[in-house]
N, C-alpha and C positions, 0 to 999 in steps of 0.2 A: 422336200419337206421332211423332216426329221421324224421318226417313226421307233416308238418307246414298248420295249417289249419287258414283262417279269417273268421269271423265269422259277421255278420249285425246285429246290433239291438239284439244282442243273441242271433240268430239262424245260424247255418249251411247251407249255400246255394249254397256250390257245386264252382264252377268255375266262374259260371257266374248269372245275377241275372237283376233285371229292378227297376230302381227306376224313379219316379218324379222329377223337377227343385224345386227347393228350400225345396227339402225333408230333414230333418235330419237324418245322416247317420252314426251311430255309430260302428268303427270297434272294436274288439276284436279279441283272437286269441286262438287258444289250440296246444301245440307241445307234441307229445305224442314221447317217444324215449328219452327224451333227457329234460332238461331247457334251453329253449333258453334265452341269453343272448344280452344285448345290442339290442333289437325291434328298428326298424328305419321304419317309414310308410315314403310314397312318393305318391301321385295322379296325374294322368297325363288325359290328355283330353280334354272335352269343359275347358275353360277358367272362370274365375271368380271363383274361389274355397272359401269356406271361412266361411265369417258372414256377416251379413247385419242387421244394426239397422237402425229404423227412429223417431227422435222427431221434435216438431217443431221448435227446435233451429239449428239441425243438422240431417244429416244423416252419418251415421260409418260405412265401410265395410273393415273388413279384408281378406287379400286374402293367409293366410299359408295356403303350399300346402304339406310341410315336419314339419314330428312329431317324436318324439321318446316317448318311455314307452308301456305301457301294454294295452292301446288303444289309440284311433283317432277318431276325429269328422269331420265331410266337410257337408257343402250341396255345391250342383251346379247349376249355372245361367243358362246353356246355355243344349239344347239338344246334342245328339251325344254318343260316345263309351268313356268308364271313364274306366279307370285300377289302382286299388289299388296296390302297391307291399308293403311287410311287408319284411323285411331282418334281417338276427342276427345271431346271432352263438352260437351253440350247440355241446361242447365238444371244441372248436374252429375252427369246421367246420364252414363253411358259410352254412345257411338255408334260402331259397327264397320264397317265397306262394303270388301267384297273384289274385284278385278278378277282372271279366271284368262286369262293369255295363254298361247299353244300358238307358240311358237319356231322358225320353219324359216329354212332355209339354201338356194343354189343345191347341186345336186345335180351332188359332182364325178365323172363318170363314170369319168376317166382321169387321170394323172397322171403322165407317164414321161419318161423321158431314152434315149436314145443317146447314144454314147461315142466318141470318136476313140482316141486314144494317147499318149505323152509321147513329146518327140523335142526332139532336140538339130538346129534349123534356122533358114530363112529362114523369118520373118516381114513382113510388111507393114510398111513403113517411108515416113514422110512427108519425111525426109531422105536416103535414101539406095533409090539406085531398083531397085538388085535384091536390097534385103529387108537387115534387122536380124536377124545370128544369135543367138539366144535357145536358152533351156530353158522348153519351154512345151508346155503341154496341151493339141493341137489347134492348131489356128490356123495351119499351115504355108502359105505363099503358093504354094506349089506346090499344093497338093488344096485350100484353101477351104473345108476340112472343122472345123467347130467343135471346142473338145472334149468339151465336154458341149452337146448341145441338148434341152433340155423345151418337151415339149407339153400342154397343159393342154385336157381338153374337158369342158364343164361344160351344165349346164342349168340357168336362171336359177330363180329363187322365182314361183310361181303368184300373188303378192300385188304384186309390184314390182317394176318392172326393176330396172340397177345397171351398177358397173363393176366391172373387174377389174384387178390387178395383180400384180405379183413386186418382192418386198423381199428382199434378199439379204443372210443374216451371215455372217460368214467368222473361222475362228481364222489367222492369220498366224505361218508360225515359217519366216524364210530366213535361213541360217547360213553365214556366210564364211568362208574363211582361207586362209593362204596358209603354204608351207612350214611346214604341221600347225601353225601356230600361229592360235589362232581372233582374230577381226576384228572385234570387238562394233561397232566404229563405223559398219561397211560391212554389218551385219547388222538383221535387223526379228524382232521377235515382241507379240505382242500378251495373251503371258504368262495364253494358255490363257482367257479370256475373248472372247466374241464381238462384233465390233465390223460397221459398218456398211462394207458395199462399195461406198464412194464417196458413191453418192446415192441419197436414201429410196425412190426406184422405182428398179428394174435395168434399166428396158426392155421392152416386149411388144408382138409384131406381131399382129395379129389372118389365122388363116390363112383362107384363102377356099378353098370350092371345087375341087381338083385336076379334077374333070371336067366343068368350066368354061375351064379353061384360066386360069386370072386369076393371078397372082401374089400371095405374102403382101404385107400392106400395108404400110406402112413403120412404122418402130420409135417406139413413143410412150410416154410416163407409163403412161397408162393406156388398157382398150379399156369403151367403154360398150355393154352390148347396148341397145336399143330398146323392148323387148317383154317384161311378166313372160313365165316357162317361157320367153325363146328361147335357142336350142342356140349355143351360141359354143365357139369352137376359137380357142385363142391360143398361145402360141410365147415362146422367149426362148433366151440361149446366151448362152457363157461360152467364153474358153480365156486362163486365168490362165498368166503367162509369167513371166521374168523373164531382161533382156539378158546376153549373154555379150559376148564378143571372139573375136578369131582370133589377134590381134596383142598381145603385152602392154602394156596401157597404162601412163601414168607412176606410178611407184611407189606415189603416195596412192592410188592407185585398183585398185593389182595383188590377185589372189585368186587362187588358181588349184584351190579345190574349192568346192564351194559346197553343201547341204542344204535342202531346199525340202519342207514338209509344211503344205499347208492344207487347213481343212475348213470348210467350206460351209452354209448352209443357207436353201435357195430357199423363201419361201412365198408361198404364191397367197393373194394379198388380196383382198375382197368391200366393195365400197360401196352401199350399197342408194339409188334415187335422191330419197328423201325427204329433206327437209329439217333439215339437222343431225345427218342421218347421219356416223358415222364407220367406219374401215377396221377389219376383222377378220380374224380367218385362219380360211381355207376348209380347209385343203391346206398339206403341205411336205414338203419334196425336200431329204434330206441326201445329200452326197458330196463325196468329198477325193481330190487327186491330193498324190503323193509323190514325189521323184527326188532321186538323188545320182548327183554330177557332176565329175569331176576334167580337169583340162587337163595337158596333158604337151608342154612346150615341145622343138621343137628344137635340135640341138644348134649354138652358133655366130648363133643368130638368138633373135630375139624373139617370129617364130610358132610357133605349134605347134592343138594338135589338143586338142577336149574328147571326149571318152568318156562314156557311160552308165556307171556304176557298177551304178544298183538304178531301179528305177521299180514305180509301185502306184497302182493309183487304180481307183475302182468303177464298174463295168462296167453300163452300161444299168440306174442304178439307177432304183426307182419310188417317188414318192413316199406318203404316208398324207395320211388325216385327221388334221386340226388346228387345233387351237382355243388353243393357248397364243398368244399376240402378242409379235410380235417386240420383242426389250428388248436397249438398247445405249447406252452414255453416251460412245465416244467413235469415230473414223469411220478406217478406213485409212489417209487422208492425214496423219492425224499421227503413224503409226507407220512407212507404206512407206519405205525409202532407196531404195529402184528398183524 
């Protein structure tokens, strides 16, 4: 009698077996008795079967979950119980062989932010040495205080180390005008779809130690732990701005209110270090800052003074689990005017 075995990655593992979220999972198969004919793979389970690519034009994810031929690839997004079946026929019997995978994830213990405030000030400036006045979320050169900063502290997978990341979407809507007349040309929106902030990783320091005395490390793609389970604390931040004046500039460029609402959404990425693994989401952190802003010029002169109108934004938000994956077809830079 003809006897259908699947095989991982080229090895034999029996019935059942553990794999990681975004592991590459390659099936193969041996039928001894017989050549089986016509192999038809199927995967049923967590959701999101597939591939996942990311650039900073786009993000791709395919989700075939039915294969035919002499092997099959999947990784998967999501934790829980996965069943491979392989079916074909041998002699023109029908031949069935099942593999049951059990799905884990690093274990996110935490996921949080601290908040600064919105404020009408100096910023950091590479041209001009005592600071760019902006309307912006944190970031004032005087305090060094971010506006949003998230901590992420995680516990790797018992099966494989990995790395980690932060992918950031953002909705953009900043609105111009001047003498109550609006300024589309001088204005951004991103018309309520979420698009990518900048580049496909945000940045993340890996934190060390406070009672070690050591400082966080400096800002990378990504941070890799070393060791399945080990304990990693990572970090990232944010303080979205956009420039003001003090002085009215030359007319193409005058505004004198402006409306600024964006919303965000940070997620902690997972790469497991096997081979042909791809990124998934652990973890995400939504929140948005809000302000409006008017300028009141002097009388007789060209300077004058901006004012706070209204300001809103979420206060030491905490992120959730998450498993959906980030999806965006076009990137900031083709929407920013400033």
């Amino acid at each position: 009698m003809p006897e259908l075995t699947i095989k991982l990655n080229g090895k034999a593992v029996g019935k059942s077996c553990d794999a990681t979220v975004g592991e590459r999972m390659n099936f193969s198969f041996v039928c001894t008795g017989g050549v089986l004919a016509d192999p038809r793979w199927h995967i049923t389970g967590p959701a999101m079967c597939g591939d996942y690519e990311m650039s900073n034009a786009r993000s791709t994810e395919a989700l075939a979950t039915i294969g035919a031929g002499a092997t099959a690839s999947w990784c998967l997004a999501n934790t829980g119980q996965a069943r491979v079946i392989l079916q074909g026929t041998v002699a023109g019997a029908t031949v069935v062989a099942n593999l049951n995978i059990s799905i884990t994830a690093p274990k996110v213990i935490e996921f949080a932010a601290v908040t600064d405030d919105v404020h009408i000030g100096l910023v950091d400036s590479e041209l001009l040495e005592q600071g760019a006045l902006y309307l912006t979320f944190g970031g004032l050169k005087s305090t060094r205080k971010a506006g949003i900063e998230w901590t992420a502290k995680l516990v790797g997978s018992s099966f494989t180390s990995g790395s980690y990341a932060f992918v950031q979407l953002m909705k953009i809507s900043r609105q111009k005008s001047y003498n109550n007349a609006a300024l589309p040309a001088m204005s951004s929106s991103s018309e309520d779809s979420w698009v990518l902030d900048e580049d496909v990783f945000y940045g993340t320091t890996e934190s060390t130690n406070s009672l070690m005395a050591q400082a966080d490390g400096e800002y990378e793609d990504f941070v890799t732990a070393q060791w399945p389970s080990e304990s990693t604390m990572i970090k990232g931040d944010d303080s979205p701005g956009t420039p003001l004046f003090s002085s009215l500039p030359e007319e193409h460029r005058r505004f004198d209110e402006i409306r600024v609402e964006e919303h965000f959404r940070t997620y902690l990425m997972y790469r497991p270090k096997a081979a042909g693994s791809i990124w998934v989401s652990i973890a995400k952190l939504e929140w948005h800052w809000k302000a409006h802003a008017k300028f009141s010029k002097e009388v007789s002169s060209s300077k004058g003074t901006w004012r706070l109108i209204s300001k809103e934004f979420d206060v030491n938000p905490v992120g959730e689990k998450c498993i959906e994956l980030p999806a965006w077809t076009r990137n900031r830079n083709q929407i920013m005017r400033n």
